[in-house]
GUZADREN-877394 format. One line per 4 residues: number of its first residue (from 1); their letters; for each residue x, z, y of C-alpha. Coordinates in Angstrom, 1 decimal. Layout:
BEGIN
NUM> a> X:Z:Y ~ ...
//
This chain:
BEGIN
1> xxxx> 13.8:74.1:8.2 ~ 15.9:77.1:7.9 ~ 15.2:77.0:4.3 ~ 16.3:73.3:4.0
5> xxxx> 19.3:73.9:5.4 ~ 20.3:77.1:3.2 ~ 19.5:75.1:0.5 ~ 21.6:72.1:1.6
9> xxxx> 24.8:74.8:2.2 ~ 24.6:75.7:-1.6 ~ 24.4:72.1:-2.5 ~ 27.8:71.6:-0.8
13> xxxx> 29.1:74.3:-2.4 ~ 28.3:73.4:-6.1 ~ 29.3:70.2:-5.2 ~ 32.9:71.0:-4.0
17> xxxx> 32.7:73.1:-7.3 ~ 33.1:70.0:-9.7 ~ 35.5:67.5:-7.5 ~ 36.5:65.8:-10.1
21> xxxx> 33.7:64.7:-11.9 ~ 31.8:64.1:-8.4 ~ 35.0:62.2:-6.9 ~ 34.4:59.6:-10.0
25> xxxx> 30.9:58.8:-9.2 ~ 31.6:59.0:-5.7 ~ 34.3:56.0:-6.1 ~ 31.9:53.8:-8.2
29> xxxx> 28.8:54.5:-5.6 ~ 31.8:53.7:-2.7 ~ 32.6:50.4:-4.4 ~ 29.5:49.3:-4.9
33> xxxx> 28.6:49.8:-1.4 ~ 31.9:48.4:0.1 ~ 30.7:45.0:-1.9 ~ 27.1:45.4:-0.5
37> xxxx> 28.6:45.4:2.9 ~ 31.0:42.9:2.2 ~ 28.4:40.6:0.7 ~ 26.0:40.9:3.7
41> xxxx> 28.7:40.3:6.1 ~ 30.2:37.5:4.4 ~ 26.6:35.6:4.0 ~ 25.7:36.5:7.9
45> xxxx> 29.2:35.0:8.4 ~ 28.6:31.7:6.9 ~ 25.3:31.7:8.4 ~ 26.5:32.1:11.9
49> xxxx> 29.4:29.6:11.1 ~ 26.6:26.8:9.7 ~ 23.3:27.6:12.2 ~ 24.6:29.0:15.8
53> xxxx> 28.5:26.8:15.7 ~ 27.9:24.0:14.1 ~ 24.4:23.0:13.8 ~ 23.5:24.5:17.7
57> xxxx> 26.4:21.8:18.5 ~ 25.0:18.8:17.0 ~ 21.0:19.6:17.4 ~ 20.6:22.2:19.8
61> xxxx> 17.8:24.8:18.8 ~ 15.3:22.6:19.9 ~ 15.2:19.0:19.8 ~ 13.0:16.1:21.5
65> xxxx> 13.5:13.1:20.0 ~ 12.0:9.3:20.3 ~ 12.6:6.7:18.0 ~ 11.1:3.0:18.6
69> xxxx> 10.4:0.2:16.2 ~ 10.0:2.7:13.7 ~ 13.3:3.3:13.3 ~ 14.2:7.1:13.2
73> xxxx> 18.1:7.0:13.4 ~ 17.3:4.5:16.6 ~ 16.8:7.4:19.1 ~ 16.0:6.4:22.7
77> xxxx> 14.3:8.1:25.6 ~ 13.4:5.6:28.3 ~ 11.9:8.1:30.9 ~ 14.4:10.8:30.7
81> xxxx> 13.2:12.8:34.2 ~ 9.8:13.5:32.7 ~ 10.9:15.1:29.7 ~ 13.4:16.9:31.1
85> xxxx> 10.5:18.3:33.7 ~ 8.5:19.0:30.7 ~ 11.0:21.3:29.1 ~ 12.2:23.3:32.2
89> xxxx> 8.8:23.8:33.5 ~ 7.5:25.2:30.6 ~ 10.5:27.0:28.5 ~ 11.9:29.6:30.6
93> xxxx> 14.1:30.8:28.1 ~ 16.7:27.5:28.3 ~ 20.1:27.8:29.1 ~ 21.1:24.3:28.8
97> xxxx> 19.4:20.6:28.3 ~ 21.9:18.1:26.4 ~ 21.5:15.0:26.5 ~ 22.6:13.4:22.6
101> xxxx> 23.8:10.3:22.3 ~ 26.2:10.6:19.4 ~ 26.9:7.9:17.2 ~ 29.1:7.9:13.8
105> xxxx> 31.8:4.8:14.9 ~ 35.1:3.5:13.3 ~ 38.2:4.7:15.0 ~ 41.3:2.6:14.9
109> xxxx> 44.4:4.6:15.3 ~ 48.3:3.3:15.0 ~ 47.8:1.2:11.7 ~ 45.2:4.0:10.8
113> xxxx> 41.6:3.3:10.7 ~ 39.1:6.0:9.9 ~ 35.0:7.1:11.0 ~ 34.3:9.7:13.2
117> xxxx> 31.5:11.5:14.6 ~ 31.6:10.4:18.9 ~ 30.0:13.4:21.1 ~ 29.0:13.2:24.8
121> xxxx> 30.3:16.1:26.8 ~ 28.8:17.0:29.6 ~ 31.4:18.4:32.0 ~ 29.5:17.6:35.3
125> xxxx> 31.9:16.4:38.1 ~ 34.3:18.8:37.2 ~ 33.9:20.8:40.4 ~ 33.3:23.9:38.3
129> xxxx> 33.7:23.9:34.7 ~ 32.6:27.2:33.6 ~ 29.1:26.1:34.6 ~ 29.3:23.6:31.6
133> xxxx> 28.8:24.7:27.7 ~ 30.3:21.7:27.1 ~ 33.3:22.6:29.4 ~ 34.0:26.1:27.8
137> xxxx> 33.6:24.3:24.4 ~ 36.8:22.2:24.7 ~ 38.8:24.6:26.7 ~ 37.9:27.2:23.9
141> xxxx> 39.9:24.9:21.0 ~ 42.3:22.9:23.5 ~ 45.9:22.7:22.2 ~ 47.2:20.5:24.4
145> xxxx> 46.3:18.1:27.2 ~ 44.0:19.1:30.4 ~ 40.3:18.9:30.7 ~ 40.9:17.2:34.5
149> xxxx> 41.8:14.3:32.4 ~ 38.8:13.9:30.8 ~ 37.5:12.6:34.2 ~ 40.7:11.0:35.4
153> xxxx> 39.9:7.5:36.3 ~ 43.7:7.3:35.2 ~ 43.1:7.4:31.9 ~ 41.2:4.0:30.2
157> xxxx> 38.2:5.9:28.5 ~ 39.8:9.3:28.0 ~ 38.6:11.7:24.8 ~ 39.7:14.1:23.2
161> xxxx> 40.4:14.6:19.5 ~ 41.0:17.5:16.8 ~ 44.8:17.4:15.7 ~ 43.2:17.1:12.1
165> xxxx> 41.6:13.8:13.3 ~ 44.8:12.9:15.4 ~ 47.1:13.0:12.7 ~ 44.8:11.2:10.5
169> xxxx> 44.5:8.2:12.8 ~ 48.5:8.7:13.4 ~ 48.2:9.2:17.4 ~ 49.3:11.8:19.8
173> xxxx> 48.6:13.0:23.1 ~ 48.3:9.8:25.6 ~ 47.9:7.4:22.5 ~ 45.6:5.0:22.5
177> xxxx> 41.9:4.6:20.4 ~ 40.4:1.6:19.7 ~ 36.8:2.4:18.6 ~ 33.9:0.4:16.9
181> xxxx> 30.5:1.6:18.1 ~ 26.3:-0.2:18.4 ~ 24.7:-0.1:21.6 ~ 20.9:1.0:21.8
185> xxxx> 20.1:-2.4:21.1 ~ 22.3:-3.1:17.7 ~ 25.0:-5.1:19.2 ~ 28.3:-4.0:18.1
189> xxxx> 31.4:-3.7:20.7 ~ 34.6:-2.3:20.3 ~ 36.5:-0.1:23.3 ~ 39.9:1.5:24.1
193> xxxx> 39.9:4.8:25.0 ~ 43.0:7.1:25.4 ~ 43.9:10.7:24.1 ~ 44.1:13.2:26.6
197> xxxx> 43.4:16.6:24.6 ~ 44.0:17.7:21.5 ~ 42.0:20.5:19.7 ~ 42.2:23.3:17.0
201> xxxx> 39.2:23.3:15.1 ~ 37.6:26.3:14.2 ~ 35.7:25.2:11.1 ~ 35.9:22.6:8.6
205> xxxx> 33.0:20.6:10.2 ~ 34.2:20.2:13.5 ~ 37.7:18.0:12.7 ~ 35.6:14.7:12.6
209> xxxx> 34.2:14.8:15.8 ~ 35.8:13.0:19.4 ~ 34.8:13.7:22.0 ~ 33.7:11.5:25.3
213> xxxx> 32.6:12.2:28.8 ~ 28.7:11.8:28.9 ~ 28.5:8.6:31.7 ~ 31.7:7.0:29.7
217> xxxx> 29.7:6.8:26.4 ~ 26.2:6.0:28.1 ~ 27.6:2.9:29.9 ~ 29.2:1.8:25.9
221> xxxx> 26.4:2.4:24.4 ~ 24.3:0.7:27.5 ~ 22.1:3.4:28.4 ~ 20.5:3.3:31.9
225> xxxx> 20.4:6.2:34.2 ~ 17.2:7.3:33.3 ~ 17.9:7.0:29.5 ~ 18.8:9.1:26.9
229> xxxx> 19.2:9.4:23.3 ~ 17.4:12.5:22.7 ~ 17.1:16.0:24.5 ~ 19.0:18.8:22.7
233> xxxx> 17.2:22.4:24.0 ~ 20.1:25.4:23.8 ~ 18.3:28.6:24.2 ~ 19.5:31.7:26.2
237> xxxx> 18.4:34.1:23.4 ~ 17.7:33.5:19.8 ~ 15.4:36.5:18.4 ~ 14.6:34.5:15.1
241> xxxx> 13.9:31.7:13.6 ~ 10.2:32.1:14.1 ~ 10.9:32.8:17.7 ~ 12.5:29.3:18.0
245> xxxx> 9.5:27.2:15.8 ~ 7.1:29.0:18.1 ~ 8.6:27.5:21.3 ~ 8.5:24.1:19.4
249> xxxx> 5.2:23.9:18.5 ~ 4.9:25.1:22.4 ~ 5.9:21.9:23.3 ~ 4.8:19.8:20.5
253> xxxx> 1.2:21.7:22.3 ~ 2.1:20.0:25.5 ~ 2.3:16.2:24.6 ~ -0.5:14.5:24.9
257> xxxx> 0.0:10.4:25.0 ~ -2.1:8.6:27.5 ~ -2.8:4.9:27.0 ~ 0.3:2.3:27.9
261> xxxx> 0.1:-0.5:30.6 ~ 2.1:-3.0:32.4 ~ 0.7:-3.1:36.0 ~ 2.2:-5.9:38.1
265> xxxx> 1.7:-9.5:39.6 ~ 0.8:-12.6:37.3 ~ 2.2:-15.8:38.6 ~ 2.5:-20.0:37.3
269> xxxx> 2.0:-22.7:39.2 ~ 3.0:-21.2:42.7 ~ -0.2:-18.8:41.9 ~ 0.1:-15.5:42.0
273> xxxx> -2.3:-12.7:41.0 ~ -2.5:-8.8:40.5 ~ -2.7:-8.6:37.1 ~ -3.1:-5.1:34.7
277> xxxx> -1.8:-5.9:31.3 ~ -2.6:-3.6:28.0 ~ -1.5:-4.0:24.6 ~ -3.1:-4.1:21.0
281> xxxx> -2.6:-2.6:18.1 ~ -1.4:-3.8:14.9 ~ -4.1:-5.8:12.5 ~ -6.5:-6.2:16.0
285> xxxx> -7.8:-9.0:14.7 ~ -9.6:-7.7:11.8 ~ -11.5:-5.3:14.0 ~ -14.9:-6.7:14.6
289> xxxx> -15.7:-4.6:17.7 ~ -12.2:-6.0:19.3 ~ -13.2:-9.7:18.6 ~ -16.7:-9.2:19.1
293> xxxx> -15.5:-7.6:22.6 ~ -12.8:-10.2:23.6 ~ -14.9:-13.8:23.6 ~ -12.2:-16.3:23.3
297> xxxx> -13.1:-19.6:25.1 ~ -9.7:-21.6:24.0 ~ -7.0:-20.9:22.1 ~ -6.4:-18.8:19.0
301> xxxx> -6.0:-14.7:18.5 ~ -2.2:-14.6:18.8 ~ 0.3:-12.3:15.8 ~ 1.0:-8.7:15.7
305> xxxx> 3.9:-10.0:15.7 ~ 4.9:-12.7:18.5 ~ 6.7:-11.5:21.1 ~ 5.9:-14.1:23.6
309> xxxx> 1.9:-14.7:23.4 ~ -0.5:-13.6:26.2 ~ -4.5:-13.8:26.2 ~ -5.7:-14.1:29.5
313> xxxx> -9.3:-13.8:31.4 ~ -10.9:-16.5:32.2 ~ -11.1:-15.0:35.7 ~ -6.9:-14.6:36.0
317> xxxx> -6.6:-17.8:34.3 ~ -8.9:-19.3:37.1 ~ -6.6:-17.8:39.9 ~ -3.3:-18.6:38.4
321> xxxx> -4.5:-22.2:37.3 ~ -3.7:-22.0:33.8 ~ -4.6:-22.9:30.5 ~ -3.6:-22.7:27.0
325> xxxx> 0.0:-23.2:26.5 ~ 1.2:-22.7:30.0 ~ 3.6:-20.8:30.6 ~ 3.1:-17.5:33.1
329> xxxx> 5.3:-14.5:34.9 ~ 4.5:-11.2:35.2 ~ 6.6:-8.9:37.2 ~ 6.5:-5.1:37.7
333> xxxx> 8.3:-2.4:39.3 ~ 10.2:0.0:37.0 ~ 12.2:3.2:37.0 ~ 15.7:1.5:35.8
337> xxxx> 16.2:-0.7:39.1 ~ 14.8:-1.7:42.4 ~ 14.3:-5.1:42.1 ~ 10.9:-6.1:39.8
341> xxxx> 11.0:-7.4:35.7 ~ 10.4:-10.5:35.0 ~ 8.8:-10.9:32.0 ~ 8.3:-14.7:30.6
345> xxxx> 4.8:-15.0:28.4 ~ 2.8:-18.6:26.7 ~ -0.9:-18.7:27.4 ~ -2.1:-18.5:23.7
349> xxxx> -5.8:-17.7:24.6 ~ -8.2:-17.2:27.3 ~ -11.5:-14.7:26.9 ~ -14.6:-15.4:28.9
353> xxxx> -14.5:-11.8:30.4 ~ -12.7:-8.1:30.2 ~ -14.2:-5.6:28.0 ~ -11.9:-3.7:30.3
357> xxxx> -12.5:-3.2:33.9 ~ -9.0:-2.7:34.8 ~ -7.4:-4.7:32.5 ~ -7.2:-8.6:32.9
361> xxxx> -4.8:-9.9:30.0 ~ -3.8:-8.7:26.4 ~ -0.4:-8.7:24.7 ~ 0.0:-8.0:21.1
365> xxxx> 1.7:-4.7:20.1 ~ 5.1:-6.3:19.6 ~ 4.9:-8.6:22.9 ~ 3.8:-5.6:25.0
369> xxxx> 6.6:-2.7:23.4 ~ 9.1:-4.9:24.2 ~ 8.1:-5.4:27.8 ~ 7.1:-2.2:28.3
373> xxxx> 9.8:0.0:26.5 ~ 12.7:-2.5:28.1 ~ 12.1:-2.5:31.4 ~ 10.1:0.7:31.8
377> xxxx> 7.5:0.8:34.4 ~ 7.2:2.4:37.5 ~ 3.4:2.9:36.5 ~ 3.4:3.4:32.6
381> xxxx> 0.0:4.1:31.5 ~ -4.2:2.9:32.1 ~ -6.4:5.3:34.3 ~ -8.0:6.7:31.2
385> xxxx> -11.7:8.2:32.2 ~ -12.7:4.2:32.9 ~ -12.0:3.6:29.2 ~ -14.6:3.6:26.4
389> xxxx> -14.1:5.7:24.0 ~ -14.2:3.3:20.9 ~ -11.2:1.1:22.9 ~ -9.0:4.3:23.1
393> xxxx> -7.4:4.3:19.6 ~ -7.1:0.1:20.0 ~ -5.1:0.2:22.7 ~ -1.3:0.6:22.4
397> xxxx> -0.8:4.3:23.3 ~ 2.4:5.9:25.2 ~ 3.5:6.9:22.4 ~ 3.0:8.2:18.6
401> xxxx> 3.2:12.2:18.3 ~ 4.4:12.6:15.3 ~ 3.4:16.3:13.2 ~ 5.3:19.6:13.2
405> xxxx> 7.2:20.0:10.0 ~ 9.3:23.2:8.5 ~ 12.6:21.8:6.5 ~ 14.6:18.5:6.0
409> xxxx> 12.8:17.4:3.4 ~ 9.5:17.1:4.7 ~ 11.5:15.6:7.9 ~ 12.8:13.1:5.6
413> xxxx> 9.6:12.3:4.5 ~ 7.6:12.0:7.7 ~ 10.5:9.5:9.1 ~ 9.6:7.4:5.5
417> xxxx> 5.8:7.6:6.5 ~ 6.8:6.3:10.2 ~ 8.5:3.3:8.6 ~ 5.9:2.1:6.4
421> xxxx> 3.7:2.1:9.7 ~ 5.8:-0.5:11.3 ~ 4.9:1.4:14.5 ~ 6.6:-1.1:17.3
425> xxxx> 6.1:1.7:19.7 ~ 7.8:4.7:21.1 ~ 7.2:7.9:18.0 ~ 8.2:11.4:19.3
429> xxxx> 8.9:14.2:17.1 ~ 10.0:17.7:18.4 ~ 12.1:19.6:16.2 ~ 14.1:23.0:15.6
433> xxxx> 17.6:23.2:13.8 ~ 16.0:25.2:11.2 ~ 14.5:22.0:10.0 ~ 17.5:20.1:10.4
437> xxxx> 19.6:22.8:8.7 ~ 16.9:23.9:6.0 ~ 20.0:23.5:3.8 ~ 22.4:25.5:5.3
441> xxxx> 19.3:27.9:5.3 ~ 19.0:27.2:1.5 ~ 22.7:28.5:1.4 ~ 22.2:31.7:3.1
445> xxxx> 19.0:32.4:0.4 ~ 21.8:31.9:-2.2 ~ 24.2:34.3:-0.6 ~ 21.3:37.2:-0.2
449> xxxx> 20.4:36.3:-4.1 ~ 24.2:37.2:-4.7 ~ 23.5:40.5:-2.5 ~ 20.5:41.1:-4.5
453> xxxx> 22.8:41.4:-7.8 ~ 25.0:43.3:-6.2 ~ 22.5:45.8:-5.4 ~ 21.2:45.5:-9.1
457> xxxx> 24.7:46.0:-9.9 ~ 25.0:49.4:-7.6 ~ 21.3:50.2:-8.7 ~ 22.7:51.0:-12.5
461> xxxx> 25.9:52.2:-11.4 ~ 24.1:54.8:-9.4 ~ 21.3:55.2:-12.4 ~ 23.5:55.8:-15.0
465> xxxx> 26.4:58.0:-13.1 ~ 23.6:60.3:-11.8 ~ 21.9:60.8:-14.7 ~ 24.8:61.5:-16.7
469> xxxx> 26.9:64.0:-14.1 ~ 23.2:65.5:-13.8 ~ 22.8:66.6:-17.2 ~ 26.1:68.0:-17.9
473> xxxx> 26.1:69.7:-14.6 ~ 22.8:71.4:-15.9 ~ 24.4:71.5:-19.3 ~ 27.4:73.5:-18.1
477> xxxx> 25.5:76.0:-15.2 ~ 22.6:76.5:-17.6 ~ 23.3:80.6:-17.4 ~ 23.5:79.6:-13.5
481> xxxx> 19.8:78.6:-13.7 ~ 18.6:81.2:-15.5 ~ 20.1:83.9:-12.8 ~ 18.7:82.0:-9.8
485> xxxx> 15.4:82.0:-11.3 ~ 15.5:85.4:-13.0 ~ 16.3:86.8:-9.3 ~ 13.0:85.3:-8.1
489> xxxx> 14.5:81.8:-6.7 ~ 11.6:79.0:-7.1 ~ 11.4:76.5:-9.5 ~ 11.2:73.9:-6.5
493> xxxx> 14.1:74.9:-4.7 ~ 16.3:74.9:-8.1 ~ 15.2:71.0:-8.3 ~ 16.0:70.5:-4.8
497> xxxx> 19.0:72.2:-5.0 ~ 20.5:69.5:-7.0 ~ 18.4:66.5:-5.4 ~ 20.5:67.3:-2.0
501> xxxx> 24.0:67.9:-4.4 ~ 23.6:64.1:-5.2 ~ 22.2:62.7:-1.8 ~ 25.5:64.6:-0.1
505> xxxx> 27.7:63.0:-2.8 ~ 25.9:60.0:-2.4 ~ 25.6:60.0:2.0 ~ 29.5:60.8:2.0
509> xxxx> 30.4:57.7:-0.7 ~ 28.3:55.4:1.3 ~ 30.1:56.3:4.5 ~ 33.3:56.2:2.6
513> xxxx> 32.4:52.8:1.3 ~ 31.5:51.6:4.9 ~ 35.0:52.7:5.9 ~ 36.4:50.4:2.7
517> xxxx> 34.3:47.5:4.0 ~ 35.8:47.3:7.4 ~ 38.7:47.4:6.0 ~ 38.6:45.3:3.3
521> xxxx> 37.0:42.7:5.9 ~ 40.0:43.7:8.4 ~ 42.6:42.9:5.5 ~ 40.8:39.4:4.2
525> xxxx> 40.1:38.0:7.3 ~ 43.9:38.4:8.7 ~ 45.2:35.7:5.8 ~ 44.9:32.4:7.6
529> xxxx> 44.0:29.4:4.6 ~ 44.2:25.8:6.0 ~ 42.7:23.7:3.9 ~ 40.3:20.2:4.3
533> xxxx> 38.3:21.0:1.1 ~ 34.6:22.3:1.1 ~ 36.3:25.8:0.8 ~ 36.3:24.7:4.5
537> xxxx> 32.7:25.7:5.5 ~ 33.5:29.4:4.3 ~ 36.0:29.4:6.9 ~ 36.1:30.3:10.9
541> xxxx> 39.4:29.5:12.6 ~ 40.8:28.9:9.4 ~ 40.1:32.5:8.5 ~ 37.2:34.1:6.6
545> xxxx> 35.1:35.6:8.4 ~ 32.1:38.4:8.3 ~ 29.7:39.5:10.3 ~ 28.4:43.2:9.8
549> xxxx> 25.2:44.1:11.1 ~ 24.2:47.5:12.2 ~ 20.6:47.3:11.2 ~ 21.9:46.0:7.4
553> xxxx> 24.7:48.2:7.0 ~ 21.9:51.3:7.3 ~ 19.3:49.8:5.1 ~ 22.4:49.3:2.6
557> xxxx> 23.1:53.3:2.8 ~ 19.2:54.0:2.6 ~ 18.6:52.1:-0.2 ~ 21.4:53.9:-1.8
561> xxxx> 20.2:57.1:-0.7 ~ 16.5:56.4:-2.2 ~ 17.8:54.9:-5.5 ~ 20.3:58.5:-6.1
565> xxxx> 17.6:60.2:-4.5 ~ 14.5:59.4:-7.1 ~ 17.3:58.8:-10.1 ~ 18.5:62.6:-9.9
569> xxxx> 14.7:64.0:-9.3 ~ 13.5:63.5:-12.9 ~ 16.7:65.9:-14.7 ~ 16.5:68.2:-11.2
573> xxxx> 12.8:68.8:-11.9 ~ 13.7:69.6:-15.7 ~ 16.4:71.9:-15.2 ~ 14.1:73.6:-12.7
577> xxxx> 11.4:73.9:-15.7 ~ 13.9:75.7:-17.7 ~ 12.9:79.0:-19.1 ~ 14.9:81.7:-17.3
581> xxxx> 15.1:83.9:-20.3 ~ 16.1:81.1:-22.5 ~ 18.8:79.8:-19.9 ~ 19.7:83.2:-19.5
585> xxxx> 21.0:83.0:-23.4 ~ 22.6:80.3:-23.4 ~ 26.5:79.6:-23.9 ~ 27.5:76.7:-22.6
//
C-alpha cells in the first residue's frame, strides 16, 4: 500500500509538471462529463415529469379496471367494497385507492367552447385536507380561489380549472361552466358548474384537465354508491418497475371468477316462488350437451341475444301457473338499495327438469348481464361444488379475467380481441402504468440512446487525448525513463507511474465536470419558457428540469475512469519496456 501511494505522490508531481498540456485534456474529459451528467439528468427529468406526475395522476401505479358489453373505454365497477377489500388486504404497500371516473366532456365557457379532460377529486369531507393526495394536489398549483369551496353547497357544481384552460374558455374565478358529459349508460346530459379555483400548471399535460369533487361527478355520471369507474392503486414506495408488475400479477393471482346468479322470488299470476336463475353463454344452442341436458317441452331455445326471454322448469312453471308467452317477475335483493329489483321476463320455453339442482330457470347471456350487472345482487354467484364440471364453462361466469400484458400495444390488442368476443359480461383486466405509458417509457430509451452517444462521444475524446499527451509525455521524459530504470526502479512501477498520472487527471476533470453540471443545470433551469407547444412535455413548472442521480453520476465518473484507465495502459506498458541504456541516449 505504501508503495501505491509513493507511486501516486510522483504521479501528482509529473502531473503538475506539464499543466498546460494536462489542463487541455482535462477541459475536454470535464466537458464531456458535464454533458453525461446533464444528459442523465435531463432524461430522469422527463421521465419523472411523464411516469410519477402525470401518468401516476391519471392511472395510478396500479389499475383495476372492468369494462362490460365488451366495451373497454366503458369502465364500470358494480361492487366497489369487494374490490377495494381485495386490494387493501392483500397490498400492504398502498398509500391511496382512487376511485377513476374521468371522462373527456365539452366545456362551454363565455362564447368559448372547448374539450377537456374532467377528474374526480377526492377531498373527503374536508375535515382534514392533508389526509387527501387529492387535497395537497390542488393546494400545491392553486392561484386563486379556496379549496373550502370545492365543497361549498354555495357554489352550483363547483371545480376548479388551470388559468390555461380558464382563459381559453374566457371565464374567471366565480364564472360559470356549462359542460357536456355521457353517464355510465350513454345518455348524454349537460350541467352547470361554477369556477371556484384557479391553478398553475406545472407541465404541459396538466392545463386540460378540471377538476370535480368525487360525489358531484358520480351523481352526473349516475354512479351508485357502491359503483365506480375503475380503482386507481398509488403505492407508498416505487422500487422499480418490476417491483410494481410484480404486485400486479399479485393480484391478477387473486381473482378467481365464480359462476353468476340471480337468486330471488318468481311471481305471475298472484303465484309466487323461490326461484335461482343462471345464465348461458353465447352460441348455447349449438352445444349438444346443453340441449341434450335442457329437455324443452314447449316453446323454442330463445337468442343470445333477447333481452327479455326466460326458460323455465316445468316444476316452477307448475307453481307459478305459467306457460309459454306469459309473462313473469323476478325480484332480488341487491347491494344498490333496500327495496328488491324487479325484473320483467316472457316465458319463451319450459324444460321438463333442471340439469341443475339449484337452478330452476335460464336466461340467455344478454337477458341475464343486464339483470344482473344493473341491479347487482345481494347474492351474486351459484354454490359451485354442486355444479358439474362440464356445465362450468356454459354458465355465465362473474366475470372474464382478462391476461397480463407488458406495453400499450399489446393492451390495445387484447381490448380488440375482447371486442370481437362480444362478451355481454363484466371483463377485468389489472394493469400497471408502465403498460399504459410504454411510450413515455419508449421516450426515456431514446433519451439513454442519446446518453449512450454521448459516452461514445467522451469514449474518443478520452481515447485519443490520452493516447496522444501519453506519447509525447514519454517522448519528452524519455532520459527521465532511462534514469528511473537505470537506478533499479521496475519496469511495472514506470507503467504505473503514468497509469495513476492519467486516472488523477482524469478523477479531478470528472469531479470538475460534476461541478459544471450542477451548475449548468442551476443556470438552465432558472429561465422560465411558457409555451403550449410539445416543447411543453420537456418542461416542469414551466422550467426545465433535471434530475441527478447519485448512483448515475458515479457510474458516469467510473466509466470514465476505466475508459482513461485501460486507454493509457497500452503506451505506459511501452515506455516501461524501454531499454534504459537506449533512453538513457536519447535527446529529446
Amino acid at each position: 500500500m505504501s508503495r501505491l501511494v509513493l507511486l501516486a505522490g510522483f504521479a501528482f508531481r509529473n502531473l503538475m509538471r506539464q499543466k498546460r498540456r494536462n489542463i487541455l485534456l482535462g477541459a475536454a474529459i470535464a466537458f464531456g462529463t458535464m454533458i453525461l451528467i446533464l444528459a442523465n439528468s435531463f432524461s430522469r427529468g422527463i421521465t419523472d415529469t411523464l411516469l410519477n406526475k402525470v401518468v401516476v395522476r391519471l392511472t395510478g401505479h396500479i389499475e383495476l379496471a372492468i369494462s362490460e358489453r365488451a366495451r373497454p373505454q366503458n369502465l364500470v365497477i358494480r361492487d366497489k367494497a369487494k374490490y377495494l377489500d381485495l386490494l387493501k388486504k392483500n397490498i400492504p404497500e398502498i398509500r391511496e385507492v382512487r376511485e377513476s371516473i374521468g371522462i373527456l366532456a365539452r366545456a362551454i365557457g363565455n362564447g368559448k367552447g372547448e374539450n377537456a379532460m374532467i377528474y374526480p377529486m377526492d377531498l373527503g369531507d374536508g375535515s382534514n385536507f392533508k389526509k387527501h393526495i387529492d387535497a395537497d394536489y390542488l393546494l400545491s398549483r392553486a392561484q386563486s380561489g379556496s379549496i373550502e369551496d370545492m365543497l361549498s353547497t354555495r357554489y352550483e357544481n363547483p371545480v376548479a380549472i388551470f388559468v390555461d384552460k380558464a382563459k381559453a374558455l374566457r371565464v374567471n374565478l366565480l364564472d360559470t361552466l356549462k359542460i357536456r358529459l355521457k353517464t355510465i349508460t350513454g345518455q348524454e346530459q349537460s350541467a352547470r358548474f361554477t369556477v371556484v379555483m384557479l391553478l398553475k400548471p406545472t407541465s404541459f399535460f396538466e392545463s386540460n384537465a378540471i377538476f370535480v369533487p368525487l360525489n358531484n361527478l358520480k351523481a352526473l355520471r349516475a354512479l351508485r354508491t357502491n359503483e365506480t369507474g375503475s380503482l386507481q392503486v398509488v403505492l407508498n414506495k416505487i422500487t422499480s418497475p418490476d417491483a410494481v408488475k410484480n404486485l400486479a400479477d399479485k393480484v391478477h393471482a387473486l381473482l378467481h371468477p365464480g359462476i353468476a346468479a340471480l337468486h330471488g322470488n318468481l311471481s305471475a299470476h298472484g303465484n309466487e316462488a323461490p326461484i335461482t336463475v343462471a345464465g348461458l353463454t353465447q352460441e348455447y344452442k349449438k352445444n349438444a350437451f346443453v340441449t341434450r341436458s335442457i329437455s324443452l317441452i314447449e316453446g323454442e331455445y330463445p337468442r343470445d341475444n333477447t333481452t327479455d326471454a326466460v326458460m323455465l322448469s316445468a316444476q316452477a312453471a307448475q307453481m307459478l301457473d305459467v306457460s309459454v308467452g306469459d309473462t313473469v317477475t323476478i325480484r332480488f335483493k341487491t347491494i344498490h338499495q333496500t327495496e328488491p329489483a324487479e325484473r320483467n321476463f316472457t316465458v319463451a320455453a319450459i324444460f321438463s327438469k333442471s340439469p341443475l339442482e339449484e337452478v330452476g330457470a335460464f336466461l340467455p347471456e344478454a337477458a341475464f348481464y343486464k339483470a344482473w350487472l344493473q341491479d347487482f345482487p345481494e347474492k351474486p354467484l351459484l354454490y359451485e361444488k354442486s355444479i358439474p364440471a362440464e356445465w362450468k364453462n356454459l354458465l355465465a361466469p362473474e366475470f372474464r379475467l382478462l391476461p397480463r400484458t407488458t406495453n400499450l400495444d399489446e393492451l390495445v390488442k387484447k381490448q380488440q380481441d375482447l371486442r370481437k368476443t362480444n362478451f355481454y359480461g363484466p371483463a377485468i383486466d389489472v394493469r400497471t402504468m408502465y403498460e399504459t405509458a410504454s411510450h413515455a417509457l419508449e421516450l426515456e430509451k431514446v433519451l439513454n440512446l442519446i446518453t449512450f452517444i454521448a459516452v461514445l462521444v467522451i469514449f474518443f475524446i478520452i481515447l485519443i487525448g490520452v493516447v496522444n499527451t501519453l506519447r509525447m509525455t514519454i517522448r519528452e521524459r524519455t532520459r527521465e525513463i532511462g534514469t528511473m530504470r537505470a537506478i533499479g526502479v521496475y519496469a511495472k512501477d514506470v507503467r504505473n507511474i503514468f497509469i495513476l498520472e492519467t486516472l488523477q487527471l482524469a478523477f479531478i476533470a470528472s469531479l470538475v465536470g460534476f461541478i459544471l453540471a450542477l451548475l449548468a443545470m442551476l443556470a438552465l433551469s432558472a429561465f422560465t419558457i411558457d409555451t403550449q407547444s410539445a416543447l411543453g412535455i420537456l418542461l416542469d413548472k414551466k422550467h426545465l428540469y433535471f434530475v441527478p442521480h447519485a448512483l448515475d453520476i458515479l457510474r458516469n465518473i467510473f466509466v470514465i475512469l476505466v475508459i482513461a484507465g485501460v486507454t493509457a495502459y497500452f503506451p505506459s506498458r511501452r515506455a516501461a519496456q524501454l531499454d534504459p541504456a537506449a533512453a538513457l541516449r536519447s535527446y529529446e
